[in-house]
C-alpha positions as CSV (number, residue, x, y, z in Angstrom):
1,X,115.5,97.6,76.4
2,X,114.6,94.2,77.7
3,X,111.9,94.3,80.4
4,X,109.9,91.1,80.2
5,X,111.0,88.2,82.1
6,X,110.7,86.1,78.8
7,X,113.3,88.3,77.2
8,X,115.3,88.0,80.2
9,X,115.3,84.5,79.9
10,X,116.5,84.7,76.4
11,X,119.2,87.3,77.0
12,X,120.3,84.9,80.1
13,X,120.0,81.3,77.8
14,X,121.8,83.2,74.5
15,X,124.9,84.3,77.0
16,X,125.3,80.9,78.9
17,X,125.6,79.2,75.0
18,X,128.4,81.4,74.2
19,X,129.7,80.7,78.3
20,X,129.3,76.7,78.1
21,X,132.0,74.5,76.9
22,X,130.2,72.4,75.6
23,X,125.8,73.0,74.1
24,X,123.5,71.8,76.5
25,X,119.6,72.6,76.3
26,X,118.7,75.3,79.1
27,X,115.4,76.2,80.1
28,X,113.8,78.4,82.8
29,X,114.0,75.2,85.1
30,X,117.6,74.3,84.6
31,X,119.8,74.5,87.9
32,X,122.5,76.7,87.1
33,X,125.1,74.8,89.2
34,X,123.7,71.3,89.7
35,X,122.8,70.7,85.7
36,X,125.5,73.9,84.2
37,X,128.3,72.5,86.7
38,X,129.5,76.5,87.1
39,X,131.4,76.2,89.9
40,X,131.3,79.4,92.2
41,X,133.7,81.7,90.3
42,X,131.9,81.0,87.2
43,X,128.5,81.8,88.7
44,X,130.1,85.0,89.9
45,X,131.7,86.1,86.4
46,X,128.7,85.0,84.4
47,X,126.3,87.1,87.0
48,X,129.0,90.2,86.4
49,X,128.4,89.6,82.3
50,X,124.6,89.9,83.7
51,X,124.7,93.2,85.7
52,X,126.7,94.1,83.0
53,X,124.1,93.6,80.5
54,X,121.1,94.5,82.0
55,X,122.5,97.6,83.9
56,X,121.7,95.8,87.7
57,X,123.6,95.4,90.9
58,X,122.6,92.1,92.3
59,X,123.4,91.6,95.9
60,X,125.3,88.3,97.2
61,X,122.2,87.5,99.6
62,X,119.8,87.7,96.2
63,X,122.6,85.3,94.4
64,X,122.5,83.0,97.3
65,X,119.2,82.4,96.6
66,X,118.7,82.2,93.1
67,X,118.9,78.1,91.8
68,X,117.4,78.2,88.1
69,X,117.4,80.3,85.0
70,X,113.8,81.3,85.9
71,X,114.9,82.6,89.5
72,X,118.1,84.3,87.8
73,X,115.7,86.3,85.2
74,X,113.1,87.3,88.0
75,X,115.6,88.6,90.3
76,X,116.6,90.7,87.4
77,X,113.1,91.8,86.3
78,X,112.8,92.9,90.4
79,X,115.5,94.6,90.2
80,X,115.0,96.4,87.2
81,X,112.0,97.0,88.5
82,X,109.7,95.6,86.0
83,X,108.4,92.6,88.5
């Protein structure tokens, strides 16, 4: 089971290649909707594929305030419980 925030990252990067149209490089830093350009119902089905994934509910108030990769996987590892 994934726990580490690294593997998180990985999990998150591995299913926004298969998401994308088109590759792009994504890092811990990249904006998901300035440098992705997910508009809001792609953020919300790729964050379903997530709680999906990693067995989480994330709340719209935590989604609101995630921006990068790196805020996406912490929120995660909180709420797995493994911050």
């Amino acid at each position: 089971m994934t726990t580490d925030v690294n593997d998180i990252v990985e999990t998150i990067i591995a299913a926004l290649v298969k998401t994308l149209p088109t590759p792009v490089t994504v890092t811990t830093e990249t904006s998901i909707t300035r440098d992705l350009g997910l508009d809001s119902l792609a953020v919300m089905d790729f964050v379903m594929v997530l709680e999906d994934k990693f067995d989480v509910s994330i709340p719209m108030e935590r989604i609101a305030e995630v921006e990068t990769i790196g805020d996406l996987a912490r929120t995660i590892s909180e709420l797995r419980g493994h911050a």
